[in-house]
N, C-alpha and C positions, 0 to 999 in steps of 0.2 A: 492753279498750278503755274508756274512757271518754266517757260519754253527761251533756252538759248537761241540766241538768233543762228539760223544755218542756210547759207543762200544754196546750198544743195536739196534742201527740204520743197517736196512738192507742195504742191497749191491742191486743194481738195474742195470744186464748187457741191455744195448741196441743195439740191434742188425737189424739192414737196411733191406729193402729189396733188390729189381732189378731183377735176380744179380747184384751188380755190382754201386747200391748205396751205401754212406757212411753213417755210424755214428756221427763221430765228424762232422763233416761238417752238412749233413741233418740232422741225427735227434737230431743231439745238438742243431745246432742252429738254423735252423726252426720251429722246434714242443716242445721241453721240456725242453730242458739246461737252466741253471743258465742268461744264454745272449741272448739277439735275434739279427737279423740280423744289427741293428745298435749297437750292443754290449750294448742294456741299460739292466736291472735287467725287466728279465720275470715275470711277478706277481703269474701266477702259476706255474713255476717250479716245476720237480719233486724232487727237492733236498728238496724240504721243507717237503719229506715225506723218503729218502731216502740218503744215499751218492748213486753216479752213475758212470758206466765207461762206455766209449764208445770205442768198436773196429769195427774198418776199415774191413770188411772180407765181402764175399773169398777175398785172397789176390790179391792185385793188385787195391781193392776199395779204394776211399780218397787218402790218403797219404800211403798207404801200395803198397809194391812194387812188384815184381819179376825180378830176371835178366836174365831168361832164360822162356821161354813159356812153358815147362817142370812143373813148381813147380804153374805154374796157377790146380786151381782144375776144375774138371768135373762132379761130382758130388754131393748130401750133404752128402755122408759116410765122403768123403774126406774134404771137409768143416769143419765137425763135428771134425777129426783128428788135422785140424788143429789149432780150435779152445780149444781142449784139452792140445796142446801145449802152448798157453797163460796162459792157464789155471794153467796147475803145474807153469808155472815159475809166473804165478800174487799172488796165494796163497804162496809158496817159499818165495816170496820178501815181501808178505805183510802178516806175518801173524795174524794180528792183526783180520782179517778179517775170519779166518776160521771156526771161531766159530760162527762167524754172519748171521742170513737167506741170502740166497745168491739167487735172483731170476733173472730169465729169461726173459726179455719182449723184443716183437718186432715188425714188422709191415710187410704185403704181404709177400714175396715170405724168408722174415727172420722167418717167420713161419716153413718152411721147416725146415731151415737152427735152428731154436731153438729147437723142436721136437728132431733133431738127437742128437744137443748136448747133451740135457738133457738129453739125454738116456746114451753118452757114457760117459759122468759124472756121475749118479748113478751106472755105472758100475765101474767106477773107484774109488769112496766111497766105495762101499759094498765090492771090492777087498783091500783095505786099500793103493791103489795108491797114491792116493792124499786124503789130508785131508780140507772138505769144506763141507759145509751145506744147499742143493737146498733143498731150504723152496718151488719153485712153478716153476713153466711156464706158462708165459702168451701170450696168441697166440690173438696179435690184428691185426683183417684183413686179414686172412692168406690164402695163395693158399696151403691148406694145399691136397684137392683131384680137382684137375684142369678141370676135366670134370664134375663135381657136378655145376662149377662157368658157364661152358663153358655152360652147356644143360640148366644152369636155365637164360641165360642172355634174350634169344627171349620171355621167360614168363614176366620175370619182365618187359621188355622192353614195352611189350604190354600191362603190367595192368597198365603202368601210361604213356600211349598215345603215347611212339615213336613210335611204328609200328601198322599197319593195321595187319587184319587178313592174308591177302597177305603174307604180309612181313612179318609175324609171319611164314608161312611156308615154307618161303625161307630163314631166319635164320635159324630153326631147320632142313630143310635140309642139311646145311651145319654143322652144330651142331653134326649129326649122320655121316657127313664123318668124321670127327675127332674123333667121339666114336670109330669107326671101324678101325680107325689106331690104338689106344692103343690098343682096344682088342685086337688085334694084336703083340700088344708090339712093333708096328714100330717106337719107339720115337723120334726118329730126324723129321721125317716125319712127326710127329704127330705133332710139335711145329710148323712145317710150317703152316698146316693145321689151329693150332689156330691164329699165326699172319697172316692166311688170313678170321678167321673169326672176326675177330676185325677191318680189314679193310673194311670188309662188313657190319658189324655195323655201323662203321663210315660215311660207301655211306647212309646207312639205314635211319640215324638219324640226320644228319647233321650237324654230329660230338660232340652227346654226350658226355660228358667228365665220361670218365672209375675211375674217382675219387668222382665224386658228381652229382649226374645224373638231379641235379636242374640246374645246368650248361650244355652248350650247347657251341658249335663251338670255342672252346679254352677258354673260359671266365673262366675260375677258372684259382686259382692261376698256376698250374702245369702243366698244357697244352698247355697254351700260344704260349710259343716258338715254339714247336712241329704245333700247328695250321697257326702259322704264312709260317711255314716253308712247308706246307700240299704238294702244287702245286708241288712244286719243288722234295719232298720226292717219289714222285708218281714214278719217274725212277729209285726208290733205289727198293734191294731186301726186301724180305719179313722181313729178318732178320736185316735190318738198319730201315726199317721202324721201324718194334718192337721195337727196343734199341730207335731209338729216344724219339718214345709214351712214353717211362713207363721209361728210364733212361738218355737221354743225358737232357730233359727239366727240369731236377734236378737240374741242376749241371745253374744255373744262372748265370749271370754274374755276380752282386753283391756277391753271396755267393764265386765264384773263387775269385772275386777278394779280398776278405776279407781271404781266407783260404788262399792263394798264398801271403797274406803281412802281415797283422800284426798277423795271428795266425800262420803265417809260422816263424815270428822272434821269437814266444811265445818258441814252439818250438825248435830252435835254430839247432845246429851244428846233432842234432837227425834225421833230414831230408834230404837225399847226396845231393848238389846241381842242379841234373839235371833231378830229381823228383818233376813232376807237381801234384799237387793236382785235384785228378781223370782221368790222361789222361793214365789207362790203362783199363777205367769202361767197355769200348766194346770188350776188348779181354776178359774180365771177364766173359760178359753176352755171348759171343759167344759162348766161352768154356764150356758153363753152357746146352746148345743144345739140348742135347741129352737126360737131366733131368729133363726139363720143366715140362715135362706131366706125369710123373711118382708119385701117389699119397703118400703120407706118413703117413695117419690116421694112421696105424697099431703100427706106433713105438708112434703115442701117446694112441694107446691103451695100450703099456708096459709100459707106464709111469706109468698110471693110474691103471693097474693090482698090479704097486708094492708100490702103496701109495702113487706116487710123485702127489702131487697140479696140478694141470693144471684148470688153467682158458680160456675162450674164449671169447673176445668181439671184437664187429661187430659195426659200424657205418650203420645208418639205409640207408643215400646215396649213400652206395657204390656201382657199378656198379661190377668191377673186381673181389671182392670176396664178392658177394652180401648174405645177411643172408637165403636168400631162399640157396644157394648153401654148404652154414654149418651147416641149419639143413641138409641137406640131407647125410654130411660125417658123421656126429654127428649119426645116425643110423645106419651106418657100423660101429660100435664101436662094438667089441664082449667082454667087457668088464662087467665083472658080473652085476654090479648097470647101467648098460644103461638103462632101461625099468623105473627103479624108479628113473634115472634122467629124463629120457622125459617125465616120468610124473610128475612130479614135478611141484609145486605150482609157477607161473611167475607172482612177483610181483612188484608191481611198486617201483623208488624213486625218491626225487623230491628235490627242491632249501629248504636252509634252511628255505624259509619263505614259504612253500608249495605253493608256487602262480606257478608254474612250474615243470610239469613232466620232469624229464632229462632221464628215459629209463626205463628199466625193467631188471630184475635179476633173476635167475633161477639156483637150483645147490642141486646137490645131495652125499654127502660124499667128497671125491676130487676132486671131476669135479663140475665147475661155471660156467654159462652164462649171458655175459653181454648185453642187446639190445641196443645200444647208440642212441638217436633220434636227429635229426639234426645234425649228423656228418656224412661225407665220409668218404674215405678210408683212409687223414690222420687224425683221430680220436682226437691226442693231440692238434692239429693246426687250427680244425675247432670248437671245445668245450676246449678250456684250463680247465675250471673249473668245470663239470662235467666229465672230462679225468680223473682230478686230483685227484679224489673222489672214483670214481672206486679203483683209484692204491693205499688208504688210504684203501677201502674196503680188496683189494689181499692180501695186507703187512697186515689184521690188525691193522692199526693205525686211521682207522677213529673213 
C-alpha cells in the first residue's frame, strides 16, 4: 500500500517479545505490518494510523547478530542501552522524525524490554542527549511483574473449568515454590521453578495453550509446533522446553522461509552471508535467565511519575499474562493518581454499527486501560480491527 508522506503522522517502535523473538519477521509480518505472510496488503495494518519501525532486539533476535557471546545482553538495563543506541543513530539519520510523537508498542516479555527504554529515553530528552518526542508507551500483554501472572494462573485456570479443586491446590502449591525463590531473589532458580510450573499446567490441562485458553493441546496458531513436538521435548531441560513453548514455535517454517529468501534479497548486501534469520533466538533467551522473574512495575511507575503516557491493554484470552495478573501489578503502582485510576469509570466500546462490544476502557490522567474481548496474547493477530482501533485511540487519530 501506499502511504502519503505526513510529517504530523507518528512514529510507532514495535518491539517482540521471548526474549528472543523478532520484530520484522513476527510482528511485521504476522500480526501488523503493511504484508502478511503471503506478502498480500493486510487490511488493518497499523500503517494506516501510523509510519512504523521494527527492530530485531536483544541483539542476536531476527536478523540482528553478535559475533562474540560477550555483546549478547543479560538483562533489560542492558537491553534498554542498547536499544538507545539505535536510538540516537535512528533520530541522527532521520531527523525528519524528531519532532513527531514517537511511541513505544509492544507485546509479552517486550513489555519489560519497553518500560526500561522509555525510561532511559526520557532520560536522555530531559538531559538534551538526544532530540525526539515519546508521546506514550504501550504495554500490550506484558510480563511486566511475573509472579502477579505466575499466582493468578491456578485461579483463572479454575474459573473457566481446566482444573478441579484438587488441581487448583497443586497449582498454587507450586505457585508459592516460586514466590519463595524471588522473595529470595534466587532468580536463576526462580525461572526454573516457573518453566516447571508451566509444565505442570500443561500435565494439568492437557496442554492449554499459554496464548488463548479457548485452545487446547496445540490448536491455536503458535503452539502447534511445540505440541507436535511435546513427547519427544519431555527429555530436554527445563530451559529448551521453555524456549521452545513461547520462542522456537515462532519462528515457522513458512515465516524462515520467507525471511531467509525474498525479504533477505529485500535486504541485500546489509545482512553478512552466514547469518540466518533467528538462529541465535536461544542463546538470546538463555542469556535472558537470570531476569525472567525479576518485576519492573517500578520503572513504569517513573514513567508515569514524570508524565510520560503509558497505556496497558490485555487480550481477555490470555493465559501467560492474564488481566487478573495486571490488575494486581496495576496496584503496586505508588504513583500519586493510582487510587483515582482504579477507580475510574470502565467503559465499554464497540463496532461502528454497535451491533458489538470489542472491550472496555479505563484511564485516568497518563495511565489507560484497555480490556480487549476475544483476543489472546497476540492481540493484533487474533482482533486486527478492534487492535487497530485502540492504537487510533493511544495515537489520538481515532
Amino acid at each position: 500500500m501506499t502511504v502519503k508522506s505526513d510529517p504530523t503522522r507518528p512514529l510507532i517502535l514495535w518491539l517482540q517479545g521471548g526474549p528472543g523473538s523478532d520484530s520484522t519477521g513476527f510482528g511485521n509480518i504476522e500480526e501488523l505490518g503493511p504484508k502478511d505472510i503471503n506478502l498480500q496488503d493486510r487490511n488493518n495494518t497499523w500503517l494506516q494510523v501510523a509510519d512504523l519501525v521494527f527492530v530485531d532486539n536483544p541483539v542476536g533476535a531476527g536478523f540482528s547478530y553478535v559475533d562474540s557471546n560477550s555483546a549478547f545482553t543479560t538483562n533489560v538495563k542492558q537491553i534498554g542501552q542498547d536499544l538507545m543506541a539505535w536510538a540516537k543513530a535512528f533520530f541522527k539519520k532521520h531527523p525528519e522524525y524528531q519532532t513527531r510523537d514517537f511511541y513505544i508498542f509492544c507485546e509479552s516479555y517486550g513489555g519489560k524490554m519497553s518500560a526500561e527504554f522509555g525510561k532511559q529515553l526520557q532520560d536522555a530528552i530531559d538531559d538534551g542527549s538526544i532530540k525526539a518526542k515519546l508521546a506514550g508507551v504501550a504495554l500490550g500483554d506484558s510480563w511486566i511483574s511475573s509472579m502477579d501472572f505466575v499466582n493468578t494462573w491456578p485461579e483463572y485456570l479454575y474459573s473457566v473449568s481446566y482444573l478441579d479443586g484438587k488441581q487448583l491446590d497443586t497449582a498454587n502449591s507450586k505457585a508459592a515454590e516460586c514466590q519463595k525463590l524471588v522473595d529470595n531473589k534466587k532468580w536463576y532458580d526462580a525461572t526454573t521453578c516457573w518453566g516447571q510450573m508451566e509444565d505442570l499446567i500443561g500435565q494439568l490441562t492437557a496442554g492449554v495453550s499459554w496464548y488463548n485458553i479457548l485452545k487446547s493441546g496445540g490448536t491455536d496458531d503458535w503452539s502447534k509446533k511445540f505440541s507436535l513436538k511435546s513427547n519427544k521435548l519431555r527429555k530436554f531441560s527445563v530451559k529448551q522446553r521453555t524456549f521452545d513453548r513461547h520462542i522456537g514455535h515462532l519462528q515457522s517454517d513458512a515465516l524462515n522461509d520467507l525471511m531467509n529468501g525474498k525479504i533477505r534479497q529485500k535486504f541485500g548486501s546489509t545482512i553478512p552471508a552466514n547469518i540466518r534469520f533467528g538462529a541465535q533466538s536461544s542463546a538470546v533467551f538463555n542469556q535472558q535467565w537470570g531476569d525472567f522473574m525479576t518485576p519492573n512495575y517500578d520503572t513504569v511507575d517513573n514513567l508515569l511519575k514524570r508524565g510520560v503516557n503509558v497505556t496497558v491493554f490485555n487480550g481477555q484470552l490470555d493465559l501467560i499474562c492474564n488481566t487478573l495478573g495486571v490488575e494486581l501489578w496495576l496496584k503496586r503502582l505508588q504513583w500519586e493518581h493510582r487510587d483515582e485510576f482504579l477507580n475510574s469509570a470502565k467503559t465499554s466500546f464497540s463496532s461502528p454499527d454497535q451491533s458489538q462490544v470489542w472491550g472496555f476502557q479505563k484511564g485516568f490522567k497518563n495511565l489507560k486501560f484497555f480490556y480487549i474481548l476475544r483476543a489472546g496474547h497476540m492481540v493484533a493477530h487474533d482482533v486486527p480491527w478492534p487492535a487497530l482501533e485502540v492504537v487510533k485511540k493511544i495515537t489520538g487519530k481515532a
